[in-house]
N, CA, C and O atoms as a GROMACS GRO file, in nm:
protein
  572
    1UNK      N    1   0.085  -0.117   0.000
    1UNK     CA    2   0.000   0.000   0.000
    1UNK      C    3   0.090   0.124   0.000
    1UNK      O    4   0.189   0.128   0.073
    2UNK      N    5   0.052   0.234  -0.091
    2UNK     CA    6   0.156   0.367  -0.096
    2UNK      C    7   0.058   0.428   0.001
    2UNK      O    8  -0.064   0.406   0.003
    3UNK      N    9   0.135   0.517   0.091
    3UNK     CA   10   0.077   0.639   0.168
    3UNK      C   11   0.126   0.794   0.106
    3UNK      O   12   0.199   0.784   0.008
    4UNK      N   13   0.112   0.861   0.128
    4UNK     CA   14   0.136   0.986   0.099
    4UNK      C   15   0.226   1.052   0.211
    4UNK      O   16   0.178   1.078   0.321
    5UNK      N   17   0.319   1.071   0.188
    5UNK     CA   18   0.422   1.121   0.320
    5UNK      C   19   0.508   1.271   0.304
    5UNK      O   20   0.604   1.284   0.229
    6UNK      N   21   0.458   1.366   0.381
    6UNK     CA   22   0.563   1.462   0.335
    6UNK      C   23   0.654   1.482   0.429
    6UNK      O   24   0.620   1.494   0.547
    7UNK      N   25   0.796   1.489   0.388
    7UNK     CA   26   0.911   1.462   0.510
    7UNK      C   27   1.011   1.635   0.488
    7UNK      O   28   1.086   1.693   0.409
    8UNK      N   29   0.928   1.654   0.651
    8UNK     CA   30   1.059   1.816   0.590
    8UNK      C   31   1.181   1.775   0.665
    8UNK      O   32   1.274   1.850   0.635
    9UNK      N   33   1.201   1.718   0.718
    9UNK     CA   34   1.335   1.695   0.796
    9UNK      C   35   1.458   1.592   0.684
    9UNK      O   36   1.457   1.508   0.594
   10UNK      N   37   1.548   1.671   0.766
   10UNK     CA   38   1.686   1.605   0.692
   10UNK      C   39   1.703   1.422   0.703
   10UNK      O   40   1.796   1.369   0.642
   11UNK      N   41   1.636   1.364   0.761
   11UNK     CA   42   1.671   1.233   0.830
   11UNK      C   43   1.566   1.148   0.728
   11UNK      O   44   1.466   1.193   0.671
   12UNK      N   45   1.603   1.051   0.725
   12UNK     CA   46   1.504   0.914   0.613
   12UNK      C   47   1.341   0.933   0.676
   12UNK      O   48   1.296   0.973   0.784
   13UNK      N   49   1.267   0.872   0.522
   13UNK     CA   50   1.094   0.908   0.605
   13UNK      C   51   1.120   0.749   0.622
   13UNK      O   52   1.204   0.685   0.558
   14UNK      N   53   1.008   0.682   0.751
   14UNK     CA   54   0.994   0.577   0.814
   14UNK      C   55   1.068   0.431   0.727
   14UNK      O   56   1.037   0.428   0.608
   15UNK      N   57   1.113   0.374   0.750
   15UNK     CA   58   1.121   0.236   0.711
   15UNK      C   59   1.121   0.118   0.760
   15UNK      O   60   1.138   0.125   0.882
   16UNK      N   61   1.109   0.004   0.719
   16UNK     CA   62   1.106  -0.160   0.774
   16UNK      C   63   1.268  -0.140   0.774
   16UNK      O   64   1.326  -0.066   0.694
   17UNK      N   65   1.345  -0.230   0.893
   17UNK     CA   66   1.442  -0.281   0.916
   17UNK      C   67   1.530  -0.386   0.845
   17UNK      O   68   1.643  -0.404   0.799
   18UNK      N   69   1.383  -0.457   0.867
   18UNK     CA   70   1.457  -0.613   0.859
   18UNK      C   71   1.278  -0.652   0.775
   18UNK      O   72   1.190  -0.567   0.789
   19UNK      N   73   1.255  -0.753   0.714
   19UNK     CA   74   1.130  -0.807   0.614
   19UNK      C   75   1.064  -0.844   0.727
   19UNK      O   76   0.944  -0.815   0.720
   20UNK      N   77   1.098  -0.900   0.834
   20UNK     CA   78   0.963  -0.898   0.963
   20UNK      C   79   0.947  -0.789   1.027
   20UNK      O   80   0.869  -0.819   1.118
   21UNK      N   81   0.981  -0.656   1.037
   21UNK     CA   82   1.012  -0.616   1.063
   21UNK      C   83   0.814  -0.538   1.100
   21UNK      O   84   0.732  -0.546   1.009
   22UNK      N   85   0.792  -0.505   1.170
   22UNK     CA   86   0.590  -0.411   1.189
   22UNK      C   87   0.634  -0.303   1.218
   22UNK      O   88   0.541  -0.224   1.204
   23UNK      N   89   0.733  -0.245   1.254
   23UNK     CA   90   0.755  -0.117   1.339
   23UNK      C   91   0.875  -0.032   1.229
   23UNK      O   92   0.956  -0.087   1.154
   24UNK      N   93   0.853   0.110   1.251
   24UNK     CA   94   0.951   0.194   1.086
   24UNK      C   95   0.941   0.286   1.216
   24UNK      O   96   0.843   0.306   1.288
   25UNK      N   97   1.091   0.344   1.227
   25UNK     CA   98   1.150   0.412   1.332
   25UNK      C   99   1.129   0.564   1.283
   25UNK      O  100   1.129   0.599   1.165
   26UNK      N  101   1.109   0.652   1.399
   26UNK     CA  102   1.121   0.783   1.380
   26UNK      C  103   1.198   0.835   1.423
   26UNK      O  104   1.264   0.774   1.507
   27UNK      N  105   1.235   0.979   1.390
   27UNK     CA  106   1.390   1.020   1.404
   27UNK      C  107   1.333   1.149   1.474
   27UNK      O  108   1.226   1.196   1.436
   28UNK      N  109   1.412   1.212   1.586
   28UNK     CA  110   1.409   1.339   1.596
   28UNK      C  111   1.441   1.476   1.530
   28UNK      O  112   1.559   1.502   1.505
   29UNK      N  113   1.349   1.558   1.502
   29UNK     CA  114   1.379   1.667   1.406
   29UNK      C  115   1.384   1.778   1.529
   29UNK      O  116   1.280   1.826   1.572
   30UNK      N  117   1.491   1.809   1.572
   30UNK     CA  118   1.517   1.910   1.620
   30UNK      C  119   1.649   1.988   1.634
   30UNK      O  120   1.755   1.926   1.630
   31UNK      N  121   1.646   2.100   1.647
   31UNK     CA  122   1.756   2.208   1.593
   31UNK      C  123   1.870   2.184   1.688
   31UNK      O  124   1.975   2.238   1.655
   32UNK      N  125   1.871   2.096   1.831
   32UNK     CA  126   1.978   2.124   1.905
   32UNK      C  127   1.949   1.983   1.990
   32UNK      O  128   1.842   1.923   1.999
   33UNK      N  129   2.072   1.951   2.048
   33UNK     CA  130   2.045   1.841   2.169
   33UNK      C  131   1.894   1.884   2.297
   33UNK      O  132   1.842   1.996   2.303
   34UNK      N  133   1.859   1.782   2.370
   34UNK     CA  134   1.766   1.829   2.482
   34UNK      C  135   1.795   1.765   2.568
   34UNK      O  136   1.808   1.644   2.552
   35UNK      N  137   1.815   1.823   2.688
   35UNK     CA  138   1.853   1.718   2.770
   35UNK      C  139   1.709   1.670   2.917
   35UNK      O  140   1.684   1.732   3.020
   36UNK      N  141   1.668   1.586   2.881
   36UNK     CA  142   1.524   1.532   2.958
   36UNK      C  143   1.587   1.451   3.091
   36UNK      O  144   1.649   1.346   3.112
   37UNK      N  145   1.533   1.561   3.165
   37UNK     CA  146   1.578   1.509   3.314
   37UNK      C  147   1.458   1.417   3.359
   37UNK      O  148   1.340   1.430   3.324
   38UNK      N  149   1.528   1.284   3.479
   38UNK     CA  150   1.429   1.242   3.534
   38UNK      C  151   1.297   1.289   3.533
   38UNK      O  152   1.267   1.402   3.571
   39UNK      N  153   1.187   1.174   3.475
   39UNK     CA  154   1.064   1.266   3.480
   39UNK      C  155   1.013   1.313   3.436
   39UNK      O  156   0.893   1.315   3.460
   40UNK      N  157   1.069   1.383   3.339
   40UNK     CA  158   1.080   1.458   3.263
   40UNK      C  159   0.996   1.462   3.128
   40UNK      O  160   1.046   1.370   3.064
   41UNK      N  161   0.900   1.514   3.054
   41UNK     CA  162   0.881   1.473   2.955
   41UNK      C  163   0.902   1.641   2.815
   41UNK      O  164   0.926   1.758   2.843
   42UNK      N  165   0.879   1.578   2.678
   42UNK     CA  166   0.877   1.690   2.620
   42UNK      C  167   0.835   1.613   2.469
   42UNK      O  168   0.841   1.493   2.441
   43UNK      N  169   0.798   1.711   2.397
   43UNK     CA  170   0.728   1.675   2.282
   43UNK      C  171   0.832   1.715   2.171
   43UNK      O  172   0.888   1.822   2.146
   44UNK      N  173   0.837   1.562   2.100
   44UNK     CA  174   0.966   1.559   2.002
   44UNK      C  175   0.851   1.584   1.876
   44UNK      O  176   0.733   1.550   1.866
   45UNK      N  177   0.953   1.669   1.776
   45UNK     CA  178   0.856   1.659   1.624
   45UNK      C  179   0.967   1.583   1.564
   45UNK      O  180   1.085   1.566   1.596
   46UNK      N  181   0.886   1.539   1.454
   46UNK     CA  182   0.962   1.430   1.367
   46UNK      C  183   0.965   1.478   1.236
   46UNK      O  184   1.014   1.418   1.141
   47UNK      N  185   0.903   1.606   1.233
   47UNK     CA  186   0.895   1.712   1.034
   47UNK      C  187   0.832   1.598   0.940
   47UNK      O  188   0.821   1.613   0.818
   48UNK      N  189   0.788   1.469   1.019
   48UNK     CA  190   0.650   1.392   0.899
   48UNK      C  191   0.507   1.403   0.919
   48UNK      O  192   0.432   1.397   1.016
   49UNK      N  193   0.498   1.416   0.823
   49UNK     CA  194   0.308   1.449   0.740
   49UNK      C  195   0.235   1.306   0.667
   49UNK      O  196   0.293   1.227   0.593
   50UNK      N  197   0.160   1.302   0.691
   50UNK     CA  198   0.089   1.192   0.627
   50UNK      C  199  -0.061   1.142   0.593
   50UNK      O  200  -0.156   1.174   0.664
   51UNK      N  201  -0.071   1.084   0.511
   51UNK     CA  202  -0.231   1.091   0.468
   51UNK      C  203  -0.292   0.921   0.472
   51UNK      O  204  -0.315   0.837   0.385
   52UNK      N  205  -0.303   0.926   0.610
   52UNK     CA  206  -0.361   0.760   0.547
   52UNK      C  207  -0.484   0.718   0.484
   52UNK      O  208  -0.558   0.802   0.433
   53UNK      N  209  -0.510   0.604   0.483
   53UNK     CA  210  -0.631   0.585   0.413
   53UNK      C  211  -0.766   0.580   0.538
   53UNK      O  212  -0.744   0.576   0.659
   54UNK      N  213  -0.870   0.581   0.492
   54UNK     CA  214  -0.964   0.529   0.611
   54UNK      C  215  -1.008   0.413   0.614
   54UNK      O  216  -1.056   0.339   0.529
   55UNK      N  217  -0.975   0.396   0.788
   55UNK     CA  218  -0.984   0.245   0.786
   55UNK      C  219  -0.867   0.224   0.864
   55UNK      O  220  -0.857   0.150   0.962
   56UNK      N  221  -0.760   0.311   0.801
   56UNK     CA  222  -0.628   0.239   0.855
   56UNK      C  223  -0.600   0.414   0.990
   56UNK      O  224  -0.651   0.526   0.999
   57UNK      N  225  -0.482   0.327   1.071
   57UNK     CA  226  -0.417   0.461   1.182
   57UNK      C  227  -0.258   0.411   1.203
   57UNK      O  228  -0.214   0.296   1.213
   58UNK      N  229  -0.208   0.501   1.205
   58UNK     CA  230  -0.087   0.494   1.230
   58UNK      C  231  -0.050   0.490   1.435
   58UNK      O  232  -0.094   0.570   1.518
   59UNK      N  233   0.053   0.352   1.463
   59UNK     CA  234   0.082   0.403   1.593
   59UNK      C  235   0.192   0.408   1.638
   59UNK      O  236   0.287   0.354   1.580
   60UNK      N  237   0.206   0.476   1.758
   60UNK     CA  238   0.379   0.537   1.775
   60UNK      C  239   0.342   0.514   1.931
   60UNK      O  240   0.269   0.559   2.019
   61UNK      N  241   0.454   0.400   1.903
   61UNK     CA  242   0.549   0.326   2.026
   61UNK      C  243   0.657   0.324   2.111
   61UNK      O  244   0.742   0.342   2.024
   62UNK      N  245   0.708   0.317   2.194
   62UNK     CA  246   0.828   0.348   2.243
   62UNK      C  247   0.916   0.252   2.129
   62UNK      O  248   0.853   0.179   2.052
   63UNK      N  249   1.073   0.257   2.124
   63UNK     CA  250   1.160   0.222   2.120
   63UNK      C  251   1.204   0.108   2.196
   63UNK      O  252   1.209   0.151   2.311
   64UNK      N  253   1.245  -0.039   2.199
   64UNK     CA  254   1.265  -0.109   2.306
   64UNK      C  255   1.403  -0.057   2.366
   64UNK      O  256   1.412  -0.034   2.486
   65UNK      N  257   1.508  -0.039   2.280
   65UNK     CA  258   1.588  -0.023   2.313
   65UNK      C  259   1.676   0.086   2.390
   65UNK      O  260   1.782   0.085   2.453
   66UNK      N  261   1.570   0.189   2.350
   66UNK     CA  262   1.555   0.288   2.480
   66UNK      C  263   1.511   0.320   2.631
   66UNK      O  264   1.521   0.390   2.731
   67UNK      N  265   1.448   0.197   2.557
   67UNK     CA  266   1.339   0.202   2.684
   67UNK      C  267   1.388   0.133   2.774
   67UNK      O  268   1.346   0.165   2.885
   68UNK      N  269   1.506  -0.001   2.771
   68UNK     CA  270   1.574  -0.080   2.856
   68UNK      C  271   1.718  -0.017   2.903
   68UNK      O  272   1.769  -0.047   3.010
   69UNK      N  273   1.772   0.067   2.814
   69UNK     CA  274   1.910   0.114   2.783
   69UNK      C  275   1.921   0.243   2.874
   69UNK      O  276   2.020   0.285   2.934
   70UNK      N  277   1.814   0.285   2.868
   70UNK     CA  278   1.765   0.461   2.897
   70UNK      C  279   1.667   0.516   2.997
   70UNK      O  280   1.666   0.629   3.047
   71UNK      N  281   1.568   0.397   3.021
   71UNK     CA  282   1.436   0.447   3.062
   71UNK      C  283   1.361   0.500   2.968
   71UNK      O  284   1.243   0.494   3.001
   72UNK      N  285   1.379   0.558   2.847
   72UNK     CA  286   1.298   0.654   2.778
   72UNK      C  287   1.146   0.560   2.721
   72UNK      O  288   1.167   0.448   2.674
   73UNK      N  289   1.029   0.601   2.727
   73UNK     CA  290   0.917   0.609   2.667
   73UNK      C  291   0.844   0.689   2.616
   73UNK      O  292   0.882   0.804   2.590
   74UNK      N  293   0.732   0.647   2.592
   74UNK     CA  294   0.648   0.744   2.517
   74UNK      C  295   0.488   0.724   2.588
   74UNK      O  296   0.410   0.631   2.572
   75UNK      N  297   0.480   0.800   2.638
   75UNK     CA  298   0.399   0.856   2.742
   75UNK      C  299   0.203   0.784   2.735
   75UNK      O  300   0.136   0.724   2.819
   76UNK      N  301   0.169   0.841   2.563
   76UNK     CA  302   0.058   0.790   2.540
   76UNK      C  303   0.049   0.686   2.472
   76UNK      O  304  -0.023   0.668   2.374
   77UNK      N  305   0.132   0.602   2.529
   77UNK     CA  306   0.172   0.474   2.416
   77UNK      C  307   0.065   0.378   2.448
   77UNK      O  308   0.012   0.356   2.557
   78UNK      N  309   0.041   0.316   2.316
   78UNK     CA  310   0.068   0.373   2.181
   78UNK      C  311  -0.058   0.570   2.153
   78UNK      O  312  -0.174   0.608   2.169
   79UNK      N  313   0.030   0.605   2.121
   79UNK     CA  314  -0.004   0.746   2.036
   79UNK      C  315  -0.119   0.648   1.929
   79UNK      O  316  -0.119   0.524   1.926
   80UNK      N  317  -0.212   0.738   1.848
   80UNK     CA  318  -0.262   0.725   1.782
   80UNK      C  319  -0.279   0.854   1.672
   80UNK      O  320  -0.316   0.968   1.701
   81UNK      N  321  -0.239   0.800   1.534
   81UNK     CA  322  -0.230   0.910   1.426
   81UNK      C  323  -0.331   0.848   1.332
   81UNK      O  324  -0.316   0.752   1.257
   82UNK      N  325  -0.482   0.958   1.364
   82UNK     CA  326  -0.620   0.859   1.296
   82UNK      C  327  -0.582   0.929   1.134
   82UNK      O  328  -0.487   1.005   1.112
   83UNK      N  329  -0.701   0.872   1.012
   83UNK     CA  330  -0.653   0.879   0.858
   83UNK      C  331  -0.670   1.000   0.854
   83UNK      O  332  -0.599   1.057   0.772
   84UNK      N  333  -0.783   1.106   0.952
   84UNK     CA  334  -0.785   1.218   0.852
   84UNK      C  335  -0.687   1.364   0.943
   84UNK      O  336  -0.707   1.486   0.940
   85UNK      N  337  -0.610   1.305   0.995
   85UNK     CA  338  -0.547   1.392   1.090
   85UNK      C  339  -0.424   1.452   0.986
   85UNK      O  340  -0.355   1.358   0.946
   86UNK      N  341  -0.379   1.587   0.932
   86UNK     CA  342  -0.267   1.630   0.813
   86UNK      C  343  -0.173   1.714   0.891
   86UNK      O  344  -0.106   1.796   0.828
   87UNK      N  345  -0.155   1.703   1.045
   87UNK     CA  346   0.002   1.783   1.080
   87UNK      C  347   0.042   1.716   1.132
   87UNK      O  348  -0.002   1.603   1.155
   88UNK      N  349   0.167   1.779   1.178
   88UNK     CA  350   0.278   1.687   1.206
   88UNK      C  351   0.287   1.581   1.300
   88UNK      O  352   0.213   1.598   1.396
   89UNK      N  353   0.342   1.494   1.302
   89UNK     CA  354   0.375   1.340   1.379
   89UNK      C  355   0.459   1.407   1.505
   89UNK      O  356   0.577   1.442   1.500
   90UNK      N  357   0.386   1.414   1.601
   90UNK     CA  358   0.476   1.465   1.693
   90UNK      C  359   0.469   1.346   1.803
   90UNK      O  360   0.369   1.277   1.824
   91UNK      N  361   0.610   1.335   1.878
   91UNK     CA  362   0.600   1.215   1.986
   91UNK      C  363   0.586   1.264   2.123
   91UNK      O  364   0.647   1.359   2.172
   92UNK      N  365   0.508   1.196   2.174
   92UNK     CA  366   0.526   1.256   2.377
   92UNK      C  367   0.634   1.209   2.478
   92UNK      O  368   0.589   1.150   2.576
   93UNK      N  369   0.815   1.231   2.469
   93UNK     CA  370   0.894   1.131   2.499
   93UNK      C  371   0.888   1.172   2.647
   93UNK      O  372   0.846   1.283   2.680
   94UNK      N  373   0.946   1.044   2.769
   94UNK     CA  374   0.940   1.066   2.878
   94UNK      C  375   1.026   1.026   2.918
   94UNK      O  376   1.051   0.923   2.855
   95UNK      N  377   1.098   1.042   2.995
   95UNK     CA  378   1.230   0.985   3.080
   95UNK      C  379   1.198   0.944   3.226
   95UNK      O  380   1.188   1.018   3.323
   96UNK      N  381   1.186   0.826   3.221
   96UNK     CA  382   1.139   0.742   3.375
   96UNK      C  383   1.252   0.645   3.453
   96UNK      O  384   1.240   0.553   3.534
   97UNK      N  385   1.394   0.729   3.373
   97UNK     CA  386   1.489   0.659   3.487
   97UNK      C  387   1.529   0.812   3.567
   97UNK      O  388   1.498   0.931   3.561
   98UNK      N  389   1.635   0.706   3.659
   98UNK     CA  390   1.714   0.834   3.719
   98UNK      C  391   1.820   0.879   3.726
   98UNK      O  392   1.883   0.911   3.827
   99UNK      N  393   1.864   0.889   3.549
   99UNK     CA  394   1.926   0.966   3.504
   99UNK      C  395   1.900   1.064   3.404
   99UNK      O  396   1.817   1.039   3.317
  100UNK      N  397   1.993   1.227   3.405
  100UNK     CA  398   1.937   1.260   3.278
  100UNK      C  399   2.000   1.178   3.146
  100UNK      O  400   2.095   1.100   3.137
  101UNK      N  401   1.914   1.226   3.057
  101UNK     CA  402   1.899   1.138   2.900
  101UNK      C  403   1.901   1.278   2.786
  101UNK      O  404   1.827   1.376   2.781
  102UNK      N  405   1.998   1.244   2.715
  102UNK     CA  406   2.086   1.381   2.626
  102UNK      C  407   2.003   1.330   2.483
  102UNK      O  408   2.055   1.242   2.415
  103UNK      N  409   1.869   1.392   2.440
  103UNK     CA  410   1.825   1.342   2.318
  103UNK      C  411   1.871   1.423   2.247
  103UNK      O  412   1.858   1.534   2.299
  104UNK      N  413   1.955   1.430   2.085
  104UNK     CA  414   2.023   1.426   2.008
  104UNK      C  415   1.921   1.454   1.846
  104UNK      O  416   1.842   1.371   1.800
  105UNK      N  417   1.946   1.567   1.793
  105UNK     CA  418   1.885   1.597   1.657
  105UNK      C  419   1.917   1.407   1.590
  105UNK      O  420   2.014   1.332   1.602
  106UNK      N  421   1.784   1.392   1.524
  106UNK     CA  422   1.886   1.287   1.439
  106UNK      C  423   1.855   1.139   1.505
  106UNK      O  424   1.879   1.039   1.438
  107UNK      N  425   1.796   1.126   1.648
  107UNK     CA  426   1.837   1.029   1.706
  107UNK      C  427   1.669   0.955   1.674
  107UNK      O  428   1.565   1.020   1.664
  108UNK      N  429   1.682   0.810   1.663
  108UNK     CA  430   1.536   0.698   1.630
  108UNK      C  431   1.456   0.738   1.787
  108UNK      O  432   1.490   0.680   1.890
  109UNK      N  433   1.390   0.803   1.785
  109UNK     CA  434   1.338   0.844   1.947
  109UNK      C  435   1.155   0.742   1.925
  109UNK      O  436   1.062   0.806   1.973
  110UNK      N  437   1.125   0.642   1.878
  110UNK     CA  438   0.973   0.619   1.879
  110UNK      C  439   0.980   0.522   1.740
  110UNK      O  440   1.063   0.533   1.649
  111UNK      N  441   0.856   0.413   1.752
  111UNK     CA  442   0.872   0.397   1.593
  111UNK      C  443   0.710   0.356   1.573
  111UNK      O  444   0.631   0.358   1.668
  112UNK      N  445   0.684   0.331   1.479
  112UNK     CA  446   0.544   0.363   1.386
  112UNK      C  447   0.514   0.275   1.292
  112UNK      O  448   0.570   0.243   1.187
  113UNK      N  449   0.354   0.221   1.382
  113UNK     CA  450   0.311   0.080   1.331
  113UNK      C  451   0.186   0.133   1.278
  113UNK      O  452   0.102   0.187   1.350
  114UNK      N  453   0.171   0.113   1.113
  114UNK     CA  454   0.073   0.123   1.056
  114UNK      C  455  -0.056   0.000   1.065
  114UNK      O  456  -0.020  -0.113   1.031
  115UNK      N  457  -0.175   0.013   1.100
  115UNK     CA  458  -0.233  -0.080   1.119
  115UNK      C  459  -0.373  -0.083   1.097
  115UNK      O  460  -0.413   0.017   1.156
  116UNK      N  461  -0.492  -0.152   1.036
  116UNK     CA  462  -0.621  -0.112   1.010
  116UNK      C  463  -0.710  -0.140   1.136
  116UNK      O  464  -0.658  -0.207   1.225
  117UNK      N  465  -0.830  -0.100   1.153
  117UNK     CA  466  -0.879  -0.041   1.249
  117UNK      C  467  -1.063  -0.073   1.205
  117UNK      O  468  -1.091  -0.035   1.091
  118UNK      N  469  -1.159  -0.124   1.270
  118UNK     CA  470  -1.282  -0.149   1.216
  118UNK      C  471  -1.349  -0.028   1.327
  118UNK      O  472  -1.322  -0.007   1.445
  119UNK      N  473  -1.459   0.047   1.222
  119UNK     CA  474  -1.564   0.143   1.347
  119UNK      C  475  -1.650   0.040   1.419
  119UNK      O  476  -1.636  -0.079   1.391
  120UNK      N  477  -1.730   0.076   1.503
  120UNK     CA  478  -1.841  -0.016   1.587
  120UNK      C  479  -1.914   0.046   1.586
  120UNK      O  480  -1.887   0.164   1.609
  121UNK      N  481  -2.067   0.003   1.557
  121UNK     CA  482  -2.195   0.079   1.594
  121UNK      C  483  -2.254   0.007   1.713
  121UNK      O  484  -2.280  -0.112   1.692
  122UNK      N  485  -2.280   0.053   1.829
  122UNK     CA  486  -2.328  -0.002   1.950
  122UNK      C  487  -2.504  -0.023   1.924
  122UNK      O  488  -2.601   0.027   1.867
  123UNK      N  489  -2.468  -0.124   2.004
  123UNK     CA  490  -2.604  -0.189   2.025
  123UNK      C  491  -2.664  -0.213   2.161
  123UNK      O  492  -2.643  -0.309   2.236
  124UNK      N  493  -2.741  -0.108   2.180
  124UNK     CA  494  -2.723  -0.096   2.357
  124UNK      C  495  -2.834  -0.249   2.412
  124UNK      O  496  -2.945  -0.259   2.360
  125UNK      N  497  -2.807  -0.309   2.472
  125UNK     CA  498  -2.891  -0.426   2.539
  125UNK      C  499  -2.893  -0.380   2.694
  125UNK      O  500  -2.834  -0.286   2.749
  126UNK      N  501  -2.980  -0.476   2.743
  126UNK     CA  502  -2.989  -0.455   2.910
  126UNK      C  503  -2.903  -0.565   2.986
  126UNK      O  504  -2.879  -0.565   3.107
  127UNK      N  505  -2.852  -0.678   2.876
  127UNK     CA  506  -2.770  -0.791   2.971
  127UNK      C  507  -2.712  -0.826   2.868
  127UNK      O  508  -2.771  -0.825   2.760
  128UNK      N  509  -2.520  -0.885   2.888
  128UNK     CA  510  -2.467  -0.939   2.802
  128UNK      C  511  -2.473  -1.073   2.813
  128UNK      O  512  -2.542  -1.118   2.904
  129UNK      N  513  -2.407  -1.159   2.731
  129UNK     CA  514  -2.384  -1.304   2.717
  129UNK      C  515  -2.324  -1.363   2.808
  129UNK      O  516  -2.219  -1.304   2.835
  130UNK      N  517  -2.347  -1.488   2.892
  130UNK     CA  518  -2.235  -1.509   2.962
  130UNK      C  519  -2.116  -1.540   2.912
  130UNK      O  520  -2.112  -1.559   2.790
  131UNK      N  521  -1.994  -1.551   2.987
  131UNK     CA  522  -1.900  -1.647   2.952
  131UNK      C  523  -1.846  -1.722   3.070
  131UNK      O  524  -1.904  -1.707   3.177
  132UNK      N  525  -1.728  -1.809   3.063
  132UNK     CA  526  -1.666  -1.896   3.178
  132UNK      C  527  -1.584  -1.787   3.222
  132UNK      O  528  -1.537  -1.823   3.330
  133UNK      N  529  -1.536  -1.657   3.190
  133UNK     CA  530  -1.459  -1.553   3.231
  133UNK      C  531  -1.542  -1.474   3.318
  133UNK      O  532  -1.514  -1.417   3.423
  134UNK      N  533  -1.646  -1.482   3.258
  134UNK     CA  534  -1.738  -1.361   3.277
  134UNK      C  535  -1.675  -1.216   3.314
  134UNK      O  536  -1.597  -1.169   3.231
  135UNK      N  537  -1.704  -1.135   3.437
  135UNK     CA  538  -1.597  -1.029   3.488
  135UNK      C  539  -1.474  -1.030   3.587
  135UNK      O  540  -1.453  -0.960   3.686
  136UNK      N  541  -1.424  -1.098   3.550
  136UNK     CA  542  -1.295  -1.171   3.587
  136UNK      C  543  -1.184  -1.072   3.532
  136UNK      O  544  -1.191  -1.052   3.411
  137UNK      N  545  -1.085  -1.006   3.600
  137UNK     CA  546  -0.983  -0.897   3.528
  137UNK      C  547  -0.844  -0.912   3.595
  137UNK      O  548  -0.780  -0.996   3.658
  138UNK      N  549  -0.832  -0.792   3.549
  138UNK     CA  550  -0.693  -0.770   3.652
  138UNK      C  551  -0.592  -0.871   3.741
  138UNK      O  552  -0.559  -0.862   3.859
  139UNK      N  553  -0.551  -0.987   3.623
  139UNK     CA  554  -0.474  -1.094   3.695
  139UNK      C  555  -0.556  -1.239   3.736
  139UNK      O  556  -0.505  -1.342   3.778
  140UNK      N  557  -0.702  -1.212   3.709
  140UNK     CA  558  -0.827  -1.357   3.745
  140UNK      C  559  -0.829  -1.477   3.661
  140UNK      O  560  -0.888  -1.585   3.669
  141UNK      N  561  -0.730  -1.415   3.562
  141UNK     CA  562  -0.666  -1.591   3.499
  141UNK      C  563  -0.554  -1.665   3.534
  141UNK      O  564  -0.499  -1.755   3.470
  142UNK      N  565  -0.525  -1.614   3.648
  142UNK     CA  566  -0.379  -1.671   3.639
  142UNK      C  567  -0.265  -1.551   3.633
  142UNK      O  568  -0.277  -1.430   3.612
  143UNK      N  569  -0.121  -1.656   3.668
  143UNK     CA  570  -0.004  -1.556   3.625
  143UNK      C  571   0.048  -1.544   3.483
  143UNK      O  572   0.139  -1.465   3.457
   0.00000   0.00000   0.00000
């Protein structure tokens, strides 16, 4: 499937890694280092635009390797970038160790899983179906 992508930043627009690859890394577009103290959060732009189709949404994930290496995440993860949304891809990064973390113009800060998406029309009833789960949550299956 082609998307429509406009990339103002100097750095590659998204790509697959490796052929298994679900996740196309984003890069930080910014004019100078930042340095995100414990705690800390701040909103990275990435200078990409995009037009998906409807039906489909784009989502933006932490990094694993930041995230073990660094602490760094991404706050509303997964972010959601719905089809008819046209500015910029911006990330919510967070720093949840306790050190500061020196983010770097240039650097893969998030990456971005395109994926399709079905609407629901509700059907309001007064009782659902049972099941053997029924309302069972938070850990009621087991470890």
């Amino acid at each position: 499937m082609k998307v429509p992508i406009v990339n103002t930043s100097p750095y590659p627009s998204p790509q697959y890694a490796t052929p298994g690859a679900a996740g196309m890394d984003l890069y930080a577009h910014i004019p100078e280092s930042v340095v995100l103290n414990p705690l800390q959060r701040c909103l990275v732009p990435t200078g990409l635009y995009i037009e998906l189709p409807v039906g489909f949404e784009a989502q933006i994930r932490p990094r694993s390797g930041l995230a073990i290496k660094h602490g760094i995440g991404v706050v509303n993860s997964p972010g959601t970038v719905d089809a008819d949304y046209r500015g910029e891809i911006k990330v919510v990064v967070v720093n949840l160790s306790d050190t500061p973390f020196v983010l770097n113009p240039g650097e893969r800060i998030a990456q971005m899983v395109v994926s399709t998406h079905v609407r629901v029309e509700w059907n309001e009833v007064e009782e659902l179906s049972k099941t053997e789960r029924g309302a069972g949550g938070f850990g009621s299956t087991g470890k």
